[in-house]
C-alpha positions as CSV (number, residue, x, y, z in Angstrom):
1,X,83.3,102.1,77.2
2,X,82.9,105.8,77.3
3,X,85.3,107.6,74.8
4,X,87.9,109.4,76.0
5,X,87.7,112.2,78.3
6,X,89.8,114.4,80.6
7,X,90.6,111.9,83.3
8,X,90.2,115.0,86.1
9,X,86.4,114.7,85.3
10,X,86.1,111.6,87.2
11,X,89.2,111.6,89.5
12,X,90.5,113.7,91.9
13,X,93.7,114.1,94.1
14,X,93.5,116.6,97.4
15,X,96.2,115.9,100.6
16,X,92.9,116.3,102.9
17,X,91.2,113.2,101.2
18,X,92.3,109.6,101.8
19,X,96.1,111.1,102.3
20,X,96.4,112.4,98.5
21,X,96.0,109.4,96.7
22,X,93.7,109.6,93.6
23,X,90.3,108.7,94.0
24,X,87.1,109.0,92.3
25,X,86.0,112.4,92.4
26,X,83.3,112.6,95.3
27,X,84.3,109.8,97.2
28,X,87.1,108.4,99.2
29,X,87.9,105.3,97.1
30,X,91.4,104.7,95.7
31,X,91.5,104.3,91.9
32,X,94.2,102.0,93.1
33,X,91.1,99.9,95.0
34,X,89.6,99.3,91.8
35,X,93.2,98.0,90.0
36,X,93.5,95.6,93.2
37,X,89.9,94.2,93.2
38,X,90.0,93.2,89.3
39,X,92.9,91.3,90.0
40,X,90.4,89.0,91.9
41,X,86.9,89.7,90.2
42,X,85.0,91.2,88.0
43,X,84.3,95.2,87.1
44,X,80.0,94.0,88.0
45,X,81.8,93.1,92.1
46,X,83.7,96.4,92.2
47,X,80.7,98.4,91.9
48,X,78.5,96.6,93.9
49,X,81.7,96.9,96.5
50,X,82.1,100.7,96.6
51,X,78.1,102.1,95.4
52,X,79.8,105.8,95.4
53,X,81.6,105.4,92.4
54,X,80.0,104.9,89.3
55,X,80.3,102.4,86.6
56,X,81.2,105.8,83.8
57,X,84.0,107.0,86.4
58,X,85.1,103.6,87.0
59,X,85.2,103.0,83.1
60,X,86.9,106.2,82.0
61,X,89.5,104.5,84.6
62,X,90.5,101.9,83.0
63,X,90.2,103.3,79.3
64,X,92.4,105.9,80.4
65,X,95.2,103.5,82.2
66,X,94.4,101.5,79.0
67,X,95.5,104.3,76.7
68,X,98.7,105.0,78.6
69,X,100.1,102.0,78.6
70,X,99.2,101.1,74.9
71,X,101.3,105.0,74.3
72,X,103.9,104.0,76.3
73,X,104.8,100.7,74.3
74,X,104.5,101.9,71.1
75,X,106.5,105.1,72.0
């Protein structure tokens, strides 16, 4: 996985796109679309799902939820 990096690099949140949910920055799909399909397949089925997002955005994703939640226990 790619190390950590400012999460606002690869996501994006703007009222005028998909309703001001977070999405990948430069497309219109939900980072919550991403949580929701791996409950049901695999990372590989995600990206061939939604082509506009990339497997380094979708990655820096999931390190960064990652992170947080392994802060927020051990806090």
């Amino acid at each position: 996985m790619k190390s950590l990096t400012a999460i606002d690099e690869f996501v994006t949140v703007d009222k005028d796109t998909a309703g001001g949910v977070p999405v990948f920055k430069g497309t219109r799909v939900a980072i919550q679309t991403l949580f929701d399909h791996l409950e049901d397949s695999s990372l590989e089925e995600f990206l061939e799902g939604f082509p506009s997002v990339s497997r380094v955005q979708a990655e820096a994703v999931i390190e960064h939820a990652a992170s947080n939640l392994i802060s927020e226990i051990v806090a």
